[in-house]
Backbone as JSON, one array per atom type, in Angstrom:
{
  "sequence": "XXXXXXXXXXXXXXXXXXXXXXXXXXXXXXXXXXXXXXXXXXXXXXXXXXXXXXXXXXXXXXXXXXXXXXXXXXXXXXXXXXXXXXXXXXXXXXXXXXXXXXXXXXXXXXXXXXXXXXXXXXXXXXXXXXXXXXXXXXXXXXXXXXXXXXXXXXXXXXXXXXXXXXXXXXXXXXXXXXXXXXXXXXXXXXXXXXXXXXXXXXXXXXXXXXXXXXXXXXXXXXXXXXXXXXXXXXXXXXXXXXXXXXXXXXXXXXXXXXXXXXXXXXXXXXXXXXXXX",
  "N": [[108.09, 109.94, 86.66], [109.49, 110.04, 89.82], [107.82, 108.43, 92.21], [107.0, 109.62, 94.89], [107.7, 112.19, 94.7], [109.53, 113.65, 96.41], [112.47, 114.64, 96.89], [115.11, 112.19, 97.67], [117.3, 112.05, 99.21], [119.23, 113.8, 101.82], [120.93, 116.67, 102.88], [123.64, 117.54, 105.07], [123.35, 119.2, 107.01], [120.98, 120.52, 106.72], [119.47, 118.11, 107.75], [120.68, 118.21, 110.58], [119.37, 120.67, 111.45], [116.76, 119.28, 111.78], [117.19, 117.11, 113.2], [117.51, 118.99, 115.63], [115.3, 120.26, 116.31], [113.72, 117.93, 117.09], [112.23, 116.59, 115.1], [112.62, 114.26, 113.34], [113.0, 110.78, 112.93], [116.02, 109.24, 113.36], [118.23, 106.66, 111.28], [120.9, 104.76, 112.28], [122.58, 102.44, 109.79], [125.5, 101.56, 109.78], [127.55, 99.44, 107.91], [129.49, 97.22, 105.99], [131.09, 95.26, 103.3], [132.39, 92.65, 104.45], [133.39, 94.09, 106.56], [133.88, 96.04, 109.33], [132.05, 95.05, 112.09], [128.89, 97.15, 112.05], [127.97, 98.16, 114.99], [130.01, 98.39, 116.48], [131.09, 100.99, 115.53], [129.11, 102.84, 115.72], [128.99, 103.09, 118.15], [130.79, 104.09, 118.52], [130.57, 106.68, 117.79], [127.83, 108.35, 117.07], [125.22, 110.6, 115.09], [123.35, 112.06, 116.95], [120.63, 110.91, 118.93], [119.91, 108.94, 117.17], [119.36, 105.69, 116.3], [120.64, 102.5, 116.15], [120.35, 100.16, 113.36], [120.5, 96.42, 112.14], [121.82, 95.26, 109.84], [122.16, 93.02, 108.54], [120.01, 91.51, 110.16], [118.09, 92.63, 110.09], [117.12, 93.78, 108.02], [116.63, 91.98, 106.2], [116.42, 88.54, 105.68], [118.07, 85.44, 106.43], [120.2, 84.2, 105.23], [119.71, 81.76, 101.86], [118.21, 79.79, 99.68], [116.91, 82.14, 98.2], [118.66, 83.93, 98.15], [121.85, 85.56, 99.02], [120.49, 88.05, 101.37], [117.76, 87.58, 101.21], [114.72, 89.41, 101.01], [113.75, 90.83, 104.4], [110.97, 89.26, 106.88], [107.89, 90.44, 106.88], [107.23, 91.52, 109.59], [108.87, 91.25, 111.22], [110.72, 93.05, 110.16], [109.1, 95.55, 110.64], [109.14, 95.43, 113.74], [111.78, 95.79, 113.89], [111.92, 98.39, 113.11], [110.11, 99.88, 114.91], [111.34, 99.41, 117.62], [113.63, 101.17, 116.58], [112.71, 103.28, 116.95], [111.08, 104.08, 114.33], [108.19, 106.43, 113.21], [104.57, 106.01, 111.91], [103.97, 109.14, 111.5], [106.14, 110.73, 111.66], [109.06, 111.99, 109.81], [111.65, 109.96, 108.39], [115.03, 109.36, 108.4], [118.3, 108.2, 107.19], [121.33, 106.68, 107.28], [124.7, 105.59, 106.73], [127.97, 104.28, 106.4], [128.92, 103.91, 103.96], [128.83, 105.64, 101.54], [126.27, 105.72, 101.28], [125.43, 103.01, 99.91], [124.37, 100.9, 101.98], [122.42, 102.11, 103.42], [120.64, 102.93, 101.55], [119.4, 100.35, 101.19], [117.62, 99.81, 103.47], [116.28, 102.55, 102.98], [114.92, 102.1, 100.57], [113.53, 99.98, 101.98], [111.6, 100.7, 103.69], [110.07, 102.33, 102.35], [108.76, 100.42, 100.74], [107.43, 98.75, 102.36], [106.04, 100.77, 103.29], [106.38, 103.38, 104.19], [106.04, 107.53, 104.29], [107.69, 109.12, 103.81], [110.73, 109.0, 103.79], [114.31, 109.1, 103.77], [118.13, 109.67, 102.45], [120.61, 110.31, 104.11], [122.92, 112.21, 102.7], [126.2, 111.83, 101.62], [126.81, 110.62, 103.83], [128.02, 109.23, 106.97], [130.3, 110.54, 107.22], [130.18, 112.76, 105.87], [128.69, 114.01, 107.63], [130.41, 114.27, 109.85], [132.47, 115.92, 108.91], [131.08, 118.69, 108.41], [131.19, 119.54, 110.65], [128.84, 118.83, 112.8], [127.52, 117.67, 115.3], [128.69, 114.79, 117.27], [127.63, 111.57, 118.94], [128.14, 109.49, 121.88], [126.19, 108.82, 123.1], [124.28, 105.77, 124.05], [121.04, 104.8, 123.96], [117.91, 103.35, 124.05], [115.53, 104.16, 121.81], [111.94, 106.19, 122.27], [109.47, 103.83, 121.9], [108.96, 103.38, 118.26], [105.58, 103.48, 116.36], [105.22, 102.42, 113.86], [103.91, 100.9, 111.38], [103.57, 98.07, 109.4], [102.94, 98.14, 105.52], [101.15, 95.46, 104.09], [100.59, 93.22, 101.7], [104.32, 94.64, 100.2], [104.67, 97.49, 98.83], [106.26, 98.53, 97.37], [107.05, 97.43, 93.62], [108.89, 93.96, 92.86], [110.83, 92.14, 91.64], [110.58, 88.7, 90.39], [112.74, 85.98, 90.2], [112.03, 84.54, 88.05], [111.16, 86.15, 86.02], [112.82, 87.91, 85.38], [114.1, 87.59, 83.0], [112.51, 88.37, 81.38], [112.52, 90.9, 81.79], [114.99, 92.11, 80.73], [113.91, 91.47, 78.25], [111.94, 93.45, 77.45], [112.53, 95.97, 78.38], [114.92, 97.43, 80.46], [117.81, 95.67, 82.02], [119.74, 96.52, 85.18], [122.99, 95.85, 86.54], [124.04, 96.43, 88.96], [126.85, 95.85, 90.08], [130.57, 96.23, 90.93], [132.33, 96.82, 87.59], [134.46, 94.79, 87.16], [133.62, 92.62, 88.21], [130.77, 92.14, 87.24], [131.87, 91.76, 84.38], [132.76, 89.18, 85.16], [135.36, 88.61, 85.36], [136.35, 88.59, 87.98], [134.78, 86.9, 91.29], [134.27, 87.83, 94.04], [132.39, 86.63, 95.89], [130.1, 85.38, 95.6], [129.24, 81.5, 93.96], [129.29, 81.45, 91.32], [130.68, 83.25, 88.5], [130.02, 86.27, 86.42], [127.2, 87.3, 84.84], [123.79, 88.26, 84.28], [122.65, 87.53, 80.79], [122.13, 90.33, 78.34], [121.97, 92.27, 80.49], [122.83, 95.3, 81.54], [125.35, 97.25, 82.51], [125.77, 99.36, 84.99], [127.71, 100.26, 87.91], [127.39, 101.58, 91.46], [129.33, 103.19, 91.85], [128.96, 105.1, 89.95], [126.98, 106.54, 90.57], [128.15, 108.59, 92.18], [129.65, 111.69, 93.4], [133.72, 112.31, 93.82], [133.8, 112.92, 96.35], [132.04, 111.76, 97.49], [129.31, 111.97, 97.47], [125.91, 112.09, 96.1], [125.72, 112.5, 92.41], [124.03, 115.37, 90.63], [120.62, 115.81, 89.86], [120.47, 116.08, 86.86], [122.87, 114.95, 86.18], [122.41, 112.28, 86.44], [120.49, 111.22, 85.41], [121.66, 111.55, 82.48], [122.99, 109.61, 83.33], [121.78, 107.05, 83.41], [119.83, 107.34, 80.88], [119.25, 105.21, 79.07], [117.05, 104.79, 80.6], [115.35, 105.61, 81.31], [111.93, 106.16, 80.68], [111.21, 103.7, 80.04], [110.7, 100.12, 81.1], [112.25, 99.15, 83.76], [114.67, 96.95, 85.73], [116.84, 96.82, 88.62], [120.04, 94.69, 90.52], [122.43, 93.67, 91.93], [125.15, 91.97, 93.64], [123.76, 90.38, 96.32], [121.09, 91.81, 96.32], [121.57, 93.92, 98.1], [123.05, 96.73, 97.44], [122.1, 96.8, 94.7], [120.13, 98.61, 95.9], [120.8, 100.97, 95.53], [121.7, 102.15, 93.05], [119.0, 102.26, 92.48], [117.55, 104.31, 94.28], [119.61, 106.23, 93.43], [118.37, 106.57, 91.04], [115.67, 107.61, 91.72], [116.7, 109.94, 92.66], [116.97, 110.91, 90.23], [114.7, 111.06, 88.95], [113.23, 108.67, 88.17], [111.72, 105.29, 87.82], [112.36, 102.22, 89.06], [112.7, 98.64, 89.53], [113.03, 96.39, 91.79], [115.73, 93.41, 91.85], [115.11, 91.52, 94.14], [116.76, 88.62, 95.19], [119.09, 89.05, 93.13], [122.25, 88.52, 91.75], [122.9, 86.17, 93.69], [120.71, 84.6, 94.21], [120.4, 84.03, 91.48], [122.34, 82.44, 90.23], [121.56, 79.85, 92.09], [120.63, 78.32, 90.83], [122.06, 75.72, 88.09], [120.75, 76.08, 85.51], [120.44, 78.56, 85.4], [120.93, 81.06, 82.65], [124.03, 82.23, 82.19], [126.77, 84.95, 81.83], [129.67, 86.62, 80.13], [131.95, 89.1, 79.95], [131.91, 92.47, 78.75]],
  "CA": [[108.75, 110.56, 87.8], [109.31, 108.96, 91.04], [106.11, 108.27, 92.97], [106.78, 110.19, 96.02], [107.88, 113.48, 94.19], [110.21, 114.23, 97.13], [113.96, 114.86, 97.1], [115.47, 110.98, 98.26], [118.31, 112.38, 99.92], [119.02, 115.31, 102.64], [122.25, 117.15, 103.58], [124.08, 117.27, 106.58], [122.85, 121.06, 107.51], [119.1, 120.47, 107.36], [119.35, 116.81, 108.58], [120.92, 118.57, 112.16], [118.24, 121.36, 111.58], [115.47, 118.41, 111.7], [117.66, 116.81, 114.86], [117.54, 119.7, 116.62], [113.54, 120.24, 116.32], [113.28, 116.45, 117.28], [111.5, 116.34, 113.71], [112.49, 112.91, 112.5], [113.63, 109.68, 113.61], [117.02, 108.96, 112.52], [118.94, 105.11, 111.85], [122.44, 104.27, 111.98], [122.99, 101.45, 109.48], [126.2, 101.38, 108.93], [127.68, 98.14, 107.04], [130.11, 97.13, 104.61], [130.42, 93.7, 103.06], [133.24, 92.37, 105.03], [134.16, 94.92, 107.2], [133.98, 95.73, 110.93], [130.98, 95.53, 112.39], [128.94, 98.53, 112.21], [127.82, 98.05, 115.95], [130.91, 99.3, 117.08], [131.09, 102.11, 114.9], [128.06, 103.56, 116.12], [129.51, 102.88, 119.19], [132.3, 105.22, 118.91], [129.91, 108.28, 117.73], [126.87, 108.76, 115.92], [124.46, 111.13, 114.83], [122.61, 112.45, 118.43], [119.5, 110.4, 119.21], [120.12, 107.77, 116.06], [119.01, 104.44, 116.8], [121.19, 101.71, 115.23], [119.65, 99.03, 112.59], [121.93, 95.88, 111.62], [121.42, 95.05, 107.79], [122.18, 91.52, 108.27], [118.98, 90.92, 111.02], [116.75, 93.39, 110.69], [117.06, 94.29, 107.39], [117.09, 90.56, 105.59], [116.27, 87.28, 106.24], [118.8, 84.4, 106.44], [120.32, 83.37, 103.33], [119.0, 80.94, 101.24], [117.86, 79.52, 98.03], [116.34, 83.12, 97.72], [119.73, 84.64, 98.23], [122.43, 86.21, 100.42], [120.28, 88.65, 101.83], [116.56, 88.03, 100.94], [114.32, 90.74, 101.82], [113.24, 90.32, 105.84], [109.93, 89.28, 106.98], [107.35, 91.99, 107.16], [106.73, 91.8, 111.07], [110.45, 91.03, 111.37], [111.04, 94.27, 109.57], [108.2, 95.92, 111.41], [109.43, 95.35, 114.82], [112.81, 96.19, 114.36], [112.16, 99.8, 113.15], [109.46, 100.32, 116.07], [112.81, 99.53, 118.18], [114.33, 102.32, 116.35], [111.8, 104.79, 117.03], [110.23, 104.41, 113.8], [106.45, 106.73, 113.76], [103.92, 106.54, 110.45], [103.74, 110.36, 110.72], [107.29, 111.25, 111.54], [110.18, 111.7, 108.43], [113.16, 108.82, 108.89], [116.8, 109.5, 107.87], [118.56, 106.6, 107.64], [122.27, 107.05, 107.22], [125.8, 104.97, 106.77], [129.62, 105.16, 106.04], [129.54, 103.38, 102.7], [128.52, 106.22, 100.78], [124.93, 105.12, 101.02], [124.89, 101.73, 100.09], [123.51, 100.21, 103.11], [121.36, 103.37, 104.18], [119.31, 102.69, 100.08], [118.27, 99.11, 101.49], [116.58, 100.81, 104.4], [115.36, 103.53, 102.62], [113.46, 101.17, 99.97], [112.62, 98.86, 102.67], [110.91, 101.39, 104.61], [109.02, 102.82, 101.61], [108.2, 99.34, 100.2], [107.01, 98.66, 104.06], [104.8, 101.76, 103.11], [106.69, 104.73, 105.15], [105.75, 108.02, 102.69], [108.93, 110.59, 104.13], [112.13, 108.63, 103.78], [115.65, 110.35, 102.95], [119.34, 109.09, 103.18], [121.63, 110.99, 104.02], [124.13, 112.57, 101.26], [127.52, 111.72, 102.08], [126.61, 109.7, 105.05], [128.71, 109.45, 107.99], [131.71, 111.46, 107.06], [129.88, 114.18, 105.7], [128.18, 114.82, 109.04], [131.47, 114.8, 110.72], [133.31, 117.25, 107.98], [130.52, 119.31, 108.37], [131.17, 120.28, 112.26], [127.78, 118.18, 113.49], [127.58, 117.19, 117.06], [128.62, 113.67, 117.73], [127.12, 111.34, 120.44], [128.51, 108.31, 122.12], [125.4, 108.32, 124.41], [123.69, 104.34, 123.13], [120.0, 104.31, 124.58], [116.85, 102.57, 123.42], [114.6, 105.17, 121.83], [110.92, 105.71, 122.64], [109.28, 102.65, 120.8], [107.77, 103.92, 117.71], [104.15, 102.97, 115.89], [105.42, 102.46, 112.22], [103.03, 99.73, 110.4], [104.21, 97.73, 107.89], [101.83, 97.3, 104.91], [101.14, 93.87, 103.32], [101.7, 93.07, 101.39], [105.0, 95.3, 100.22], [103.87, 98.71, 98.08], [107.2, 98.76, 95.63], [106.92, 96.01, 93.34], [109.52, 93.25, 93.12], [111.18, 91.27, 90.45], [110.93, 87.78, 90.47], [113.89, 85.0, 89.17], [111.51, 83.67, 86.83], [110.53, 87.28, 85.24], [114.72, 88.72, 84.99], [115.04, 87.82, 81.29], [111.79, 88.92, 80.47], [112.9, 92.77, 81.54], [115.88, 91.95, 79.25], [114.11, 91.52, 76.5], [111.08, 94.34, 77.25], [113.32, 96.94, 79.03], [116.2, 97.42, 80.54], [117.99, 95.26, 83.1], [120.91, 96.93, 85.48], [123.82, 95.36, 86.95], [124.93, 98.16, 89.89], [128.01, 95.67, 91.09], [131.74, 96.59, 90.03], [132.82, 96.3, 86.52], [135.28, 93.73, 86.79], [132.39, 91.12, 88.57], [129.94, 91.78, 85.82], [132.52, 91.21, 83.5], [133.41, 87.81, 85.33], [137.01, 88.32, 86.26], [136.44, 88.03, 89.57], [133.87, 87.09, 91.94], [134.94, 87.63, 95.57], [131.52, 86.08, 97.26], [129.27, 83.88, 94.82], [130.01, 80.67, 93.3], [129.85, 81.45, 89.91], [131.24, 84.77, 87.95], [129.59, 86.96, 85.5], [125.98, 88.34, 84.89], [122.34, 87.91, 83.41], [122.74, 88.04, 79.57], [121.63, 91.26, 78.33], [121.89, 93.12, 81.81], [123.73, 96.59, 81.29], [126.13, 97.5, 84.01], [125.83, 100.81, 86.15], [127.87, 100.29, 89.27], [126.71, 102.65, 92.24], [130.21, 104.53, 91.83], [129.17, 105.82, 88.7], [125.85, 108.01, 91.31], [128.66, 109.57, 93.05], [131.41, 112.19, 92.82], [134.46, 111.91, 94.44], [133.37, 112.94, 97.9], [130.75, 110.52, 98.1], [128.14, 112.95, 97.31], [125.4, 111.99, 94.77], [125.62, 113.3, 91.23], [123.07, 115.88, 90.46], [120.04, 115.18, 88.67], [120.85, 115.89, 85.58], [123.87, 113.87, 85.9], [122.25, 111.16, 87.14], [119.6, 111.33, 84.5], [122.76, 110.94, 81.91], [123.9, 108.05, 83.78], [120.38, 106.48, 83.15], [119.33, 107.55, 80.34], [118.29, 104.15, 78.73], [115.85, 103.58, 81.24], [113.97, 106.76, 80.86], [110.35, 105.77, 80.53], [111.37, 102.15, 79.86], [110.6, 99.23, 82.3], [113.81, 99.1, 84.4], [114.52, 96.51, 87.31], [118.14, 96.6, 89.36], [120.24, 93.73, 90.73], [123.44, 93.41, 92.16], [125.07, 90.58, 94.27], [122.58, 90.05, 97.06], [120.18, 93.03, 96.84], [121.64, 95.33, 98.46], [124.07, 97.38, 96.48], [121.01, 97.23, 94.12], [119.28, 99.89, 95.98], [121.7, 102.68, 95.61], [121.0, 102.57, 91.98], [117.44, 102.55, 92.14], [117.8, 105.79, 94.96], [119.81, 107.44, 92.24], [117.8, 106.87, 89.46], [114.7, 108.13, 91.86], [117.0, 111.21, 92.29], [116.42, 111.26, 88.62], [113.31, 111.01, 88.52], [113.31, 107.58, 87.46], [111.5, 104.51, 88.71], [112.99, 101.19, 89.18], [111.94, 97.83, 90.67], [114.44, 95.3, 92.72], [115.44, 92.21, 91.92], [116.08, 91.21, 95.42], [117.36, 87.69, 95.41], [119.99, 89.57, 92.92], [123.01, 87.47, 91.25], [123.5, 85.19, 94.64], [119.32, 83.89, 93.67], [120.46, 83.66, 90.3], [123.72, 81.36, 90.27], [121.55, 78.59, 92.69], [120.31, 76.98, 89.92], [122.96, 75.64, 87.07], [120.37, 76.1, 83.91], [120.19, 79.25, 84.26], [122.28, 81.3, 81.68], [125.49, 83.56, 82.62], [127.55, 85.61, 80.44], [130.99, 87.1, 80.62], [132.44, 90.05, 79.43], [131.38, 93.44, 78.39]],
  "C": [[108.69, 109.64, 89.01], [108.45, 109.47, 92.0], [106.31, 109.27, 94.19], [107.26, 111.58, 95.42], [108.3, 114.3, 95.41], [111.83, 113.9, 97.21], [114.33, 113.46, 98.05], [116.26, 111.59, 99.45], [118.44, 113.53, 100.96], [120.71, 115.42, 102.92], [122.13, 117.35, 104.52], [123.29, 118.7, 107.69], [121.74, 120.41, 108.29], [118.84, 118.78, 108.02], [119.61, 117.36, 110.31], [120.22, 119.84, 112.57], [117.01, 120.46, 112.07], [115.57, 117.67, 113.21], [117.2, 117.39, 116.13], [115.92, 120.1, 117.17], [113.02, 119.08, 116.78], [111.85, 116.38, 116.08], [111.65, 115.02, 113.15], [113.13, 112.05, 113.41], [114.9, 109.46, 112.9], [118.04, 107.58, 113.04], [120.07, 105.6, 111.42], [122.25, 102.76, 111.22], [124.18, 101.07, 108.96], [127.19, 99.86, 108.97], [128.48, 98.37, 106.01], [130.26, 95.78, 104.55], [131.85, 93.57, 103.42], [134.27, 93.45, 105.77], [134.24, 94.64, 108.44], [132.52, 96.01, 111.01], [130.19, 96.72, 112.63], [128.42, 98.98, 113.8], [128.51, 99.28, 116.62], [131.24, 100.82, 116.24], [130.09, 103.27, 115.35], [128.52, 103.59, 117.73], [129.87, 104.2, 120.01], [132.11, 106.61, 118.95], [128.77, 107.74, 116.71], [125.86, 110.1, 115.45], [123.34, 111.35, 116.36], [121.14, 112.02, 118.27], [118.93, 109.22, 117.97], [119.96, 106.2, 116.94], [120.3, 103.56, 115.48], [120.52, 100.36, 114.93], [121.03, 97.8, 112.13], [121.62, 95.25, 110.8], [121.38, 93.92, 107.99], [120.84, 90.67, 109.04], [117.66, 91.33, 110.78], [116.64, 94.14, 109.26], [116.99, 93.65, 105.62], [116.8, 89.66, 106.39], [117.14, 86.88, 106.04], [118.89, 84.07, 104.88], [120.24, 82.32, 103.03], [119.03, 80.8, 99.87], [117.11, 80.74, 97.33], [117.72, 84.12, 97.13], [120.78, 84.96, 99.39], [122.15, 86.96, 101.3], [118.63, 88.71, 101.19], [116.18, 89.09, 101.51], [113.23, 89.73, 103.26], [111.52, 90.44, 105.91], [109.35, 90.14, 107.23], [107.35, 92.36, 108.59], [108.0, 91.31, 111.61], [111.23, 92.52, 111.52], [110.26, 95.22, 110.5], [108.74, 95.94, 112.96], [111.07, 96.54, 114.81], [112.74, 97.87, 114.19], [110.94, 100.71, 114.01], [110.46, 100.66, 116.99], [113.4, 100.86, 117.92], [113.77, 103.34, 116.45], [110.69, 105.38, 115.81], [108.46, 104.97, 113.82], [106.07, 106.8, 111.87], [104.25, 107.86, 110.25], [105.28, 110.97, 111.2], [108.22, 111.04, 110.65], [111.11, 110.82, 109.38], [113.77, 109.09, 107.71], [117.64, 108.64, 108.22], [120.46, 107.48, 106.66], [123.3, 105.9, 107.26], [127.05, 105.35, 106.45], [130.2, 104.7, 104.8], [128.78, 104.27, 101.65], [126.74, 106.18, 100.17], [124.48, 103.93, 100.73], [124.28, 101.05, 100.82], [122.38, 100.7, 102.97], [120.41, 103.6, 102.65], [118.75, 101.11, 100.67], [117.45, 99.14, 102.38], [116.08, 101.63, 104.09], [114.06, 103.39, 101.38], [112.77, 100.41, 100.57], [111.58, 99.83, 103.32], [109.65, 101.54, 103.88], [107.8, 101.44, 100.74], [107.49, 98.62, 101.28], [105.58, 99.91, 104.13], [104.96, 103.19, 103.85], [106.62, 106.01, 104.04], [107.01, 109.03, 102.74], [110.28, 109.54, 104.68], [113.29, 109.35, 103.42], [116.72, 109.32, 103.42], [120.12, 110.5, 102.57], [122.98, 111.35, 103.19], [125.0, 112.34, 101.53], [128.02, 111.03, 103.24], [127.36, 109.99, 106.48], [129.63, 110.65, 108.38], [131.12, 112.63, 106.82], [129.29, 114.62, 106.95], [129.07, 115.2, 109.81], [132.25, 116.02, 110.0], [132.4, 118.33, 108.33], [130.42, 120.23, 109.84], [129.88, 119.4, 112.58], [127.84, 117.51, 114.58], [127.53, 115.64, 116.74], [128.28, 113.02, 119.16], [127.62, 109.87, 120.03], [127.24, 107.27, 123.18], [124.6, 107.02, 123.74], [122.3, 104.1, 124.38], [118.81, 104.24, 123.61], [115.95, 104.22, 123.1], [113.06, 105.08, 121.72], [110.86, 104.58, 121.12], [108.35, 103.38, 119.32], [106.56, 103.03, 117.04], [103.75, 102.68, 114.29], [104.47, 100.62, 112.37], [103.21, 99.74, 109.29], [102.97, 97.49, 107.11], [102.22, 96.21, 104.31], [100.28, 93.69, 102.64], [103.0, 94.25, 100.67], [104.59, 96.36, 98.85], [104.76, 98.89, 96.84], [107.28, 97.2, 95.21], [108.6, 95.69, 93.24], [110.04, 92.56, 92.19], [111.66, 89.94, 90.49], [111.91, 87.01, 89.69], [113.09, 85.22, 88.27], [111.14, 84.92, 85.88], [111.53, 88.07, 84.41], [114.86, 88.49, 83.76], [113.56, 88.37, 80.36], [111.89, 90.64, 80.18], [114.05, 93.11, 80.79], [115.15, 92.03, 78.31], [112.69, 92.98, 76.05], [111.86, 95.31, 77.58], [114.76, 96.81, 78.84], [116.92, 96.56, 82.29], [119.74, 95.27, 83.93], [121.43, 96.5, 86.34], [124.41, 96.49, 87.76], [126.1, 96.99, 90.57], [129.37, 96.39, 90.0], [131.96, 95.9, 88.58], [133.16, 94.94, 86.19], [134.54, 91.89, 87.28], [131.5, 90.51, 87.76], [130.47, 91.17, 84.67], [132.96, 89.93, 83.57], [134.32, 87.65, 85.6], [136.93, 88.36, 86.87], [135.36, 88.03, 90.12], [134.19, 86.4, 93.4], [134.1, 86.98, 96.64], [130.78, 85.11, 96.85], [129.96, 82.83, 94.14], [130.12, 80.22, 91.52], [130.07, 83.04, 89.35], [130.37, 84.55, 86.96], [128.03, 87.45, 85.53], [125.0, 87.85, 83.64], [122.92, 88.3, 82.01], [121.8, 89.22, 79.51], [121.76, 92.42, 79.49], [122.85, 94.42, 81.52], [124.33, 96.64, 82.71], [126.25, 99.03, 84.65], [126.61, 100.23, 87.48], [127.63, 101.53, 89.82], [128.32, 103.66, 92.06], [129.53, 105.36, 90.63], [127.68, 106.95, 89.31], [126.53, 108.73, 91.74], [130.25, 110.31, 92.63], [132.29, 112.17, 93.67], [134.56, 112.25, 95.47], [132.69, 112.27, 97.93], [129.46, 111.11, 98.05], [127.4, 112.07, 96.35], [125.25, 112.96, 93.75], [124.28, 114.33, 91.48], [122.21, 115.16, 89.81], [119.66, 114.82, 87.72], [121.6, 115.15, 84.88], [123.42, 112.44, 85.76], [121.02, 110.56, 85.74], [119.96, 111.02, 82.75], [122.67, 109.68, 81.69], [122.72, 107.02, 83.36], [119.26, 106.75, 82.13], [118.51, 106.89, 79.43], [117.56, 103.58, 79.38], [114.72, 104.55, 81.63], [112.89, 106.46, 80.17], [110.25, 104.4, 79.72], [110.86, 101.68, 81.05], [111.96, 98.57, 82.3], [113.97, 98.55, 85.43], [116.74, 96.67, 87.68], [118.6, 95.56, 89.9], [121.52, 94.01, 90.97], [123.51, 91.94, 93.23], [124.39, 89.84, 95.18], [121.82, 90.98, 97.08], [120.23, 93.79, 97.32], [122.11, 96.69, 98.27], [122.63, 97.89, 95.42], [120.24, 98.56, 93.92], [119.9, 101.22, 96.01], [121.57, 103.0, 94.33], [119.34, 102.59, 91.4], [117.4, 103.89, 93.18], [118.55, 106.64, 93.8], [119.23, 107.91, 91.4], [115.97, 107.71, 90.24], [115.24, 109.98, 92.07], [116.41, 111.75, 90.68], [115.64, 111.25, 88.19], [112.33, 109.98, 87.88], [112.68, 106.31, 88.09], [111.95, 103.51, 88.22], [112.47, 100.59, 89.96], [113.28, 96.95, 90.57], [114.21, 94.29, 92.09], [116.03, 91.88, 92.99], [116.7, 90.06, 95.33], [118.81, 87.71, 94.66], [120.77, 88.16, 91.92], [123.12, 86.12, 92.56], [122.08, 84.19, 94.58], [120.06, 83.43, 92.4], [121.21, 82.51, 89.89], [123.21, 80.12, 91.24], [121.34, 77.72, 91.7], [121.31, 77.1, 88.18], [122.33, 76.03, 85.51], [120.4, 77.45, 83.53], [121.62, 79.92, 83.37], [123.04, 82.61, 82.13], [126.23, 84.06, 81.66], [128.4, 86.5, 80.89], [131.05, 88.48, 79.6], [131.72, 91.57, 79.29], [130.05, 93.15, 77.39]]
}
């Protein structure tokens, strides 16, 4: 089962029940991989007393020979979600407009940072607005909070050098689109296709066509070869990643990152790639 034996996610209701109590701290991260900045988005409205996080600074280091989005230094990381109001003993709801994608690399970083009451928000952005929920344009610094990162990081990690050994003991899942894994196209790295052995889950396949996440039965389905296997995740830089490891903890399922992802994998030419289904 997954270690914290609490519900990942929260709906829009009791998320503006928790608001209204000033019960949790809540981020804006929202991000898409070549979009508009989510700056201005938060800008325009957010969630009332939401601090905004920006994935690419504060949520990641500089890309590198680790990847497009290693994971950010601890006291890097640490700072920025003091900024946001992060407290040890207060819950954080971390939220975005890509159906969760972003708002799962903040919600493992937090917990792998050692925070024990994380959630992302179900349906993210949109669902708070469909839902009637008070929007705010007001943009001020919130108190500083007293979150401490532990160190070193509490969810383990999956190194390059280890990725073909969870191939050949487990199971090792590919959450980008189909047609990337498969190698017909790759719109950001410089080589196409995917770890031999790696099964493919993309994160559409957690959600139904509102942007909701599956249930957990569904989801439990969707993941069913990695039920009480050793199971790590990976997509193109790490961050996509974590929306199928948040699903599969819906499911009850634990999963470890490979953060440096396919964009680590493709620096060096020996290792081995593989096309197709």
């Amino acid at each position: 089962m997954h270690a914290s034996g609490r519900d990942p996610l929260i709906d829009p209701d009791d998320l503006a029940a928790l608001v209204a109590s000033g019960g949790c701290t809540v981020l804006d991260v929202r991000y898409r991989m070549g979009g508009p900045p989510g700056a201005g988005e938060y800008a325009r409205g957010h969630v009332p007393g939401a601090a905004y996080v920006d994935l690419d600074t504060a949520l990641a280091s500089a890309p590198g020979p680790g990847g497009r989005h290693p994971l950010p230094d601890p006291a890097v990381f640490e700072d920025a979600m003091r900024a946001g109001g992060v407290r040890n003993d207060l819950p954080v709801v971390v939220y975005d407009d890509w159906a969760g994608r972003a708002a799962a690399r903040c919600w493992w970083l937090l917990r792998w940072a050692g925070h024990e009451d994380v959630r992302v928000l179900d349906g993210g952005w949109s669902a708070w607005v469909e839902a009637g929920h008070e929007q705010s344009d007001v943009q001020r610094s919130p108190q500083v909070g007293d979150f401490a990162a532990a160190r070193p990081g509490l969810l383990p990690v999956l190194a390059v050098d280890d990725v073909l050994g969870v191939v050949e003991r487990g199971v090792l899942i590919d959450a980008r689109d189909p047609e990337r894994f498969r190698g017909e196209v790759e719109p950001v790295d410089p080589v196409a296709g995917h770890v031999p052995g790696a099964v493919n889950v993309p994160t559409g396949a957690n959600l139904t066509g509102d942007g909701r996440f599956r249930t957990a039965g569904d989801l439990r389905r969707v993941y069913a070869a990695a039920e009480g296997r050793e199971a790590a995740v990976y997509c193109g830089s790490g961050v996509t990643a974590t929306h199928d490891i948040l699903a599969m903890a819906v499911a009850g399922i634990d999963a470890t990152l490979y953060p440096g992802s396919w964009s680590e994998w493709v620096t060096d030419p020996t290792r081995p790639v593989a096309t197709g289904d």
